[in-house]
N, C-alpha and C positions, 0 to 999 in steps of 0.2 A: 504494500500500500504506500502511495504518495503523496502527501501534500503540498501544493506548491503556494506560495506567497509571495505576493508583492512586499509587504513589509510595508503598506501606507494605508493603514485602517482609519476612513474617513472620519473617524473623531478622537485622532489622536493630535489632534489641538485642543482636546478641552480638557481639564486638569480631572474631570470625574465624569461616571457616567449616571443620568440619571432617567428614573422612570424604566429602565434595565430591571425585570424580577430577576432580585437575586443579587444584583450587581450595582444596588443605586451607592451612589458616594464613591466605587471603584475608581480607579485611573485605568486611561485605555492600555495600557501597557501591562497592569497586571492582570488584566484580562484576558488578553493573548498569552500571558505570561501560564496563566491557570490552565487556561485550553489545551496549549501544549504538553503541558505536566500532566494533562490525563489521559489525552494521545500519547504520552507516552507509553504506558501503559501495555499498550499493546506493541508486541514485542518485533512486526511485520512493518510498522509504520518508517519510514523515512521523508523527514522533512528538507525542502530545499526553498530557499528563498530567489526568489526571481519573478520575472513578469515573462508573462505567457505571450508569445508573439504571436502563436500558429497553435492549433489544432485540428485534426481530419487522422480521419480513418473511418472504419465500419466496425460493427459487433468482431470483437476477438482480437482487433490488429487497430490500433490506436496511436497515434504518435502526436507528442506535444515539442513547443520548441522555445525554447526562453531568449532573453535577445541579447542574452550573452552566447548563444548559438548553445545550449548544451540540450540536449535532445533525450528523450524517454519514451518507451514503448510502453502499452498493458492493453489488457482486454477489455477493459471497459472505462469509461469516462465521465466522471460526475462533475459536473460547471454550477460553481458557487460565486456568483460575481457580485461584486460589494456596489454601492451608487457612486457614482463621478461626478465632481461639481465641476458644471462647466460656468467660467468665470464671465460676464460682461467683459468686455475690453474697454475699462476706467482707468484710468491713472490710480495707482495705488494700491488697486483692488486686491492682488494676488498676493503685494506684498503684508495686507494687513487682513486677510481670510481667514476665520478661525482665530484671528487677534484680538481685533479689534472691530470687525466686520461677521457677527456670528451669525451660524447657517441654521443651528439645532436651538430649540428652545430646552431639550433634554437634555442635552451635551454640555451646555452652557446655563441651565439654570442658576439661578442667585447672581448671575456676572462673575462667576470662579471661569477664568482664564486660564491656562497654561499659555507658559511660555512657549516661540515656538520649537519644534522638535530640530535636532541640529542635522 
């Protein structure tokens, strides 16, 4: 088993998550952080960080491509795709999204900001 990650979980500019059962007041980091610690778990799993450039194939014969060119086979394919903020083109917009410019009223409840991610 694979899991692939981009490593840019859309609310990893807000300091907590909130309205999440289970996970209100969390940061998005130890979220991922928890997920992965129970995938571990299973002894089958290998995680790889990257963005998915390409995928295609059929039942049984599968092939993914990350856009650092590294390439994977399996039999089957499960697409779990997170939402993308596409920005206005504002002046300043991108640089202050999730800053100062928030997207989530859950992510960002009470005005608690994080910093941004480096």
């Amino acid at each position: 088993m694979l899991l692939l990650d981009a490593g840019r979980p859309r609310n990893r500019f807000a300091a907590a998550s909130h309205g999440f059962l289970g996970q209100d007041g969390v940061p998005p980091g130890a979220i991922m952080a928890g997920a992965r610690a129970q995938l571990s778990a299973y002894p089958t799993l290998t995680c790889v960080e990257g963005l998915v450039e390409q995928a295609a194939g059929r039942l049984d014969d599968f092939q993914v491509i990350l856009a650092d060119g590294q390439s994977f086979q399996g039999r089957r394919l499960l697409l779990a795709m997170g939402a993308r903020d596409e920005l206005p083109d504002l002046p300043g917009m991108a640089e202050r999204w999730g800053t100062g410019i928030l997207h989530c009223p859950y992510c960002h409840a009470a005005g608690d900001v994080a910093s941004p991610p480096a």
